[in-house]
C-alpha positions in Angstrom: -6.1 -24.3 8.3 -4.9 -21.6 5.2 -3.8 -18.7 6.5 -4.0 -15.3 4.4 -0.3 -15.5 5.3 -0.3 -19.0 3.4 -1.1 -17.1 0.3 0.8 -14.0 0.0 4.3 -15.4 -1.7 2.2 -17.5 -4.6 0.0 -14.5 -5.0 3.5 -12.3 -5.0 4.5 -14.8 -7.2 2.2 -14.9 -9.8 2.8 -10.8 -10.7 6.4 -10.8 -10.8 9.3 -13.4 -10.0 10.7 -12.5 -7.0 13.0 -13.3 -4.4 11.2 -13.6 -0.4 13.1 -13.4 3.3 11.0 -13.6 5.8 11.6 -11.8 9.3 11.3 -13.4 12.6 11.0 -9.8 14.5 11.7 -9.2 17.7 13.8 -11.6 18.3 14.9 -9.9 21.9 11.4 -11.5 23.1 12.2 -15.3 22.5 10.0 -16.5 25.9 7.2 -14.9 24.1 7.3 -16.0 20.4 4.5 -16.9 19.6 5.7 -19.0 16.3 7.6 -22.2 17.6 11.3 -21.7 15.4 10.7 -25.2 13.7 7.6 -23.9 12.6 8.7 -21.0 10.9 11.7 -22.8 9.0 9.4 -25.0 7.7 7.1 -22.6 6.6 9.7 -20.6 5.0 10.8 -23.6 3.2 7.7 -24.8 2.3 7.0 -21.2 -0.1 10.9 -21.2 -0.9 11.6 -18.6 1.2 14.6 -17.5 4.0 14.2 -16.8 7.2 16.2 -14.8 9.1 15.3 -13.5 12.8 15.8 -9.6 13.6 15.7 -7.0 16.4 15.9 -3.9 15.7 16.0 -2.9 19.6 19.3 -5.3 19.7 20.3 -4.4 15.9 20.4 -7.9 15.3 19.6 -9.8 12.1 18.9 -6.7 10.2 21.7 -5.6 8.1 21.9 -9.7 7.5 18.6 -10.3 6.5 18.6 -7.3 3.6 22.0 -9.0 2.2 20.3 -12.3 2.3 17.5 -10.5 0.6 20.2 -9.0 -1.8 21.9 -11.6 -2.3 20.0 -14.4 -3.4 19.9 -15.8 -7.2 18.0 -12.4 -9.0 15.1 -13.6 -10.7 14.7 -12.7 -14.7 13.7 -9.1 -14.9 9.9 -8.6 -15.2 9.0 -5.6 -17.3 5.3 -4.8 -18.1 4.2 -6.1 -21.4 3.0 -3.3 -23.8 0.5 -4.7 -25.9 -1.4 -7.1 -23.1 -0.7 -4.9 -19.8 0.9 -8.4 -18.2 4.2 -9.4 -17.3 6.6 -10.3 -19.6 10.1 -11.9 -18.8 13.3 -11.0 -20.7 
């Protein structure tokens, strides 16, 4: 079944290239995640994202997952395009 979820990074994607980390929050609650950890990896790699888990009631994870965010390869720089109101890349 396709989640909405399932079509946020292409739909991200198709305006701007850009770089996604996706949070596994509350990480302090582990007997009650709801998304099996296997699960999310593969998710995450299947849109060519990280993921990183964070809790901000431990501060774990958080500081991490905005350097991992930082960090990865930068994208080409997307600037509007002035004559067709798109994207263009330099």
């Amino acid at each position: 079944m396709l989640l909405p979820c399932d079509r946020w990074p292409r739909s991200l994607r198709s305006l701007a290239d850009i770089s996604i980390v996706i949070a596994g929050n509350k990480y302090d609650l582990e007997k009650r995640r709801a998304v099996k950890e296997e699960d999310a990896l593969a998710y995450a790699a299947s849109v060519g994202a990280a993921h990183m888990y964070t809790s901000a009631k431990l501060n774990k994870g958080l500081d991490e997952t905005f350097v991992e965010l930082a960090t990865r390869e930068s994208p080409p720089t997307a600037t509007p395009d002035r004559c067709g109101g798109g994207i263009s890349h330099q």
